[in-house]
C-alpha positions in Angstrom: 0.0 0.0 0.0 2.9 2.3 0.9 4.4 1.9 -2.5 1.2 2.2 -4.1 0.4 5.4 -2.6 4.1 6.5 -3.5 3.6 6.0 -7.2 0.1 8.2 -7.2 1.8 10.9 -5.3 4.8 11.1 -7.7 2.3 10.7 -10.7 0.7 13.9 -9.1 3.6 15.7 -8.7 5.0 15.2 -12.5 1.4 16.5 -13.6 2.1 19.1 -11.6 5.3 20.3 -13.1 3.5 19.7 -16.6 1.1 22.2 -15.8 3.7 24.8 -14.3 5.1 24.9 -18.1 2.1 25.5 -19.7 0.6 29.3 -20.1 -2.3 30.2 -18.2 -2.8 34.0 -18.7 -4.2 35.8 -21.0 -7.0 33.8 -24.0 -4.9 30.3 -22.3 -7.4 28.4 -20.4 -6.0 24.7 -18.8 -8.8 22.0 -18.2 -7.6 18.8 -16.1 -10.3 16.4 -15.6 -10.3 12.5 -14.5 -11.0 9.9 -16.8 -13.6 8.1 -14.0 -14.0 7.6 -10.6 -13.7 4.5 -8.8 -14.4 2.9 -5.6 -13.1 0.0 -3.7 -15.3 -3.1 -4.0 -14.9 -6.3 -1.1 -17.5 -7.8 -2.3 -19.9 -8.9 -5.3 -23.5 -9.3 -5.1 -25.3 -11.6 -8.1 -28.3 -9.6 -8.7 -29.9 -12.7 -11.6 -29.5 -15.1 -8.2 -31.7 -12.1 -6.5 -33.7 -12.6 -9.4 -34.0 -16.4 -9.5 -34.8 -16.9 -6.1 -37.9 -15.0 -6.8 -38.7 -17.0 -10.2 -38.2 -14.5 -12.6 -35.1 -15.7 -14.0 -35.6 -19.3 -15.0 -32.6 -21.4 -15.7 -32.5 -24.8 -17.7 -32.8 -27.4 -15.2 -29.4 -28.6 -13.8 -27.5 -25.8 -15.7 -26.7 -22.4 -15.6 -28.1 -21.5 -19.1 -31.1 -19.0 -19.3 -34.7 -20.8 -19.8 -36.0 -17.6 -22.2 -39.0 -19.4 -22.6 -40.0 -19.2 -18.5 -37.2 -16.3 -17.9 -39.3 -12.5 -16.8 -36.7 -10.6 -16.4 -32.9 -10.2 -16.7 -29.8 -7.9 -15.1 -27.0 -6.4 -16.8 -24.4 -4.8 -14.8 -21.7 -2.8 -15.0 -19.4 -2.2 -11.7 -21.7 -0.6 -9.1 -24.8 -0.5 -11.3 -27.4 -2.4 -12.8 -30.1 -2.4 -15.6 -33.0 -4.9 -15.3 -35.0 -5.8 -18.4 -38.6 -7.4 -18.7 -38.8 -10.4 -21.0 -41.7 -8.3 -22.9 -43.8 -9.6 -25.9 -43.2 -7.1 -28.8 -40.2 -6.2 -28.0 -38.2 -8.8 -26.8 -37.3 -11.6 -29.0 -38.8 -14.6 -26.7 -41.0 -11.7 -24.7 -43.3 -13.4 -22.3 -44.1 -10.7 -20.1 -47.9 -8.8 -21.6 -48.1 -5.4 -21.6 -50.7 -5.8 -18.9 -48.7 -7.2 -16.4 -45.5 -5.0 -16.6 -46.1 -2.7 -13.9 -46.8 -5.5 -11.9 -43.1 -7.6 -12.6 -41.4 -4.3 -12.4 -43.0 -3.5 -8.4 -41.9 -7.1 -8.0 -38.0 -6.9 -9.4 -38.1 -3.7 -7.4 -39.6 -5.6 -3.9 -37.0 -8.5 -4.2 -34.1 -5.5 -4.9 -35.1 -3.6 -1.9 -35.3 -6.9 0.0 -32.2 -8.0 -0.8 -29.9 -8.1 2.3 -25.8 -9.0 3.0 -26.3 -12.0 4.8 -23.3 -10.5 8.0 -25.2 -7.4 8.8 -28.5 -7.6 7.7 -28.1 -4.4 5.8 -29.3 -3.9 2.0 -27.2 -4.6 -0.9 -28.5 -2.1 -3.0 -28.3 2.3 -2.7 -31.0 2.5 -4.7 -33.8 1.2 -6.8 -35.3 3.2 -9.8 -38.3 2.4 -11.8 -37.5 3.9 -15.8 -39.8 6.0 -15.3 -37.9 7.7 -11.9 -34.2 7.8 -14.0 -35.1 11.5 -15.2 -33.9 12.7 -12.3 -30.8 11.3 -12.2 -30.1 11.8 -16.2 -30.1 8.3 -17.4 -33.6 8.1 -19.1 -32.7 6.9 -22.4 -34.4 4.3 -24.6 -31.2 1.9 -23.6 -31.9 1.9 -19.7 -33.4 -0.7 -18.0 -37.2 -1.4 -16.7 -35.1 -1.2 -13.5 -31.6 0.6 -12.4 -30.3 -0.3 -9.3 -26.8 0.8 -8.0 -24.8 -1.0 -5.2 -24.2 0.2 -1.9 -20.6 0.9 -0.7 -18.7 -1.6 -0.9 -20.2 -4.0 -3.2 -19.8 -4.6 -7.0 -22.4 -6.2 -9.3 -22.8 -9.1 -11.4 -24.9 -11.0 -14.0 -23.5 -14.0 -13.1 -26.4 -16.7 -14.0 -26.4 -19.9 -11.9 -24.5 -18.3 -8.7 -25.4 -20.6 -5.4 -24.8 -17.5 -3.4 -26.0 -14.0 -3.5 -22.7 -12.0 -1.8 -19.3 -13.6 -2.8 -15.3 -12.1 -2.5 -14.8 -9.8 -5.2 -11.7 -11.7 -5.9 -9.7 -10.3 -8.6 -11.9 -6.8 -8.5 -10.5 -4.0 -6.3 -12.5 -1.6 -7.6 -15.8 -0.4 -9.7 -17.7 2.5 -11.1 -21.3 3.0 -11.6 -22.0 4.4 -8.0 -24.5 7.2 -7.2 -22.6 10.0 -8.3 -22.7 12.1 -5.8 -21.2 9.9 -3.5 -17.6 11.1 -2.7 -16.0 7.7 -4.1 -17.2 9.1 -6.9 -16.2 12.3 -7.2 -13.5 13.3 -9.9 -11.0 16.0 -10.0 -11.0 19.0 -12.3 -8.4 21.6 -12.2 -8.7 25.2 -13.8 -6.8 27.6 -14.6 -6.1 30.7 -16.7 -8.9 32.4 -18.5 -11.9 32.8 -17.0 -10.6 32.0 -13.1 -11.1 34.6 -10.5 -7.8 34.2 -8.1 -8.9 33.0 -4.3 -12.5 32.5 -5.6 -14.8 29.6 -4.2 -16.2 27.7 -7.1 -19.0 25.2 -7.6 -19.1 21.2 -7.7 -19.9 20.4 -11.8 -21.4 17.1 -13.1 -19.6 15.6 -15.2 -21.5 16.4 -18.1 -21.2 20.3 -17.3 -17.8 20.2 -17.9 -18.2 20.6 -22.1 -20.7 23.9 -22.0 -18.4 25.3 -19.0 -14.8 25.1 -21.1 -16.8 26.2 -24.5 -18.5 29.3 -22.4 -14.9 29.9 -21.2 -13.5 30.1 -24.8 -16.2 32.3 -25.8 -17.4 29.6 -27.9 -21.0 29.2 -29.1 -22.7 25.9 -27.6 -24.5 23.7 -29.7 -28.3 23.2 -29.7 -27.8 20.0 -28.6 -26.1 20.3 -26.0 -27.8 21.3 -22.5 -26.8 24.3 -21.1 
């Protein structure tokens, strides 16, 4: 750990001295930003066993392959986050799910998400549990999102794993994952600033990630496009 934390101070300090060379008065403006943010993860949850245990992933019997025909709903995941899909007729290939009974499925993915405990403390696995119709307010309503998003809780990764035996395992080989509620300070990246358009001393604001593209154009006295949210 000690060397570790030797090599990201050093990496710091040779960005540093970068940046001391470059000019930042006058029209010069300097934008650092991290790539990502990512948080330490102990422990993987396997949200399709969450699933199975409540019948609404079906797997062929004695394997670990997906019975589509019997099968509800299904997780993808990604680090810290997850993306539940009905089985629907219409749009899914081998859609079972009617159009009637959605709402219904989705309140009971959502149920057995909430539910869902670490078996040591008795606490929830998951931060929080979104219907699609709730992910406006946390900018990810897009016609790729899930029926249901759920993100982890600190501490845990997520995984699609089918056929798991148990819900909470060692994360193993992963230290680490993204996909956490962003606000969480985990989760927070770094921007640096300098040169046109900063006051010296002054306090400034916390910026999304996505404000970061309108901010450096507005700095350059560049126009924004329509597209792109002010």
């Amino acid at each position: 750990t000690a060397f570790l934390n030797a090599l990201v101070r050093q990496a710091y300090q040779n960005a540093d001295k970068i940046l001391a060379r470059l000019p930042t008065s006058g029209t010069t403006a300097v934008f650092v930003v991290s790539a990502g943010a990512i948080a330490p993860a102990q422990f993987v949850v396997n949200v399709n066993k969450v699933l199975t245990d409540k019948r609404l992933v079906v797997l062929q019997r004695g394997t670990s392959a997906l019975d589509a025909a019997q099968t509800k709903a299904l997780a993808v995941t990604s680090g810290g986050a997850a993306h539940i899909y009905l089985n629907l007729k219409g749009r899914e290939a081998n859609g079972i799910v009617d159009e009637v009974d959605a709402e219904k499925t989705i309140e009971e993915i959502v149920s057995a998400l909430k539910s869902a405990t670490d078996p040591t403390d008795g606490q929830p696995l998951f931060a929080r549990v979104l219907k699609r119709s709730e992910l406006a307010r946390i900018g990810l309503a897009t016609e790729n999102a899930g029926d249901v998003f759920a993100q982890a809780r600190a501490g845990f990764a997520l995984s699609a794993r089918l056929g798991a035996s148990a819900l909470v395992e060692p994360a193993g080989a992963i230290v680490g994952a993204g996909g956490y509620e962003a606000s969480s300070m985990p989760m927070r990246g770094l921007l640096i600033w300098a040169g046109r358009g900063v006051t010296p001393a002054a306090r400034y604001a916390t910026y999304r990630a996505i404000d970061l593209a309108p901010l450096a154009l507005k700095v350059l006295g560049l126009p924004l496009p329509a597209w792109m949210e002010k």
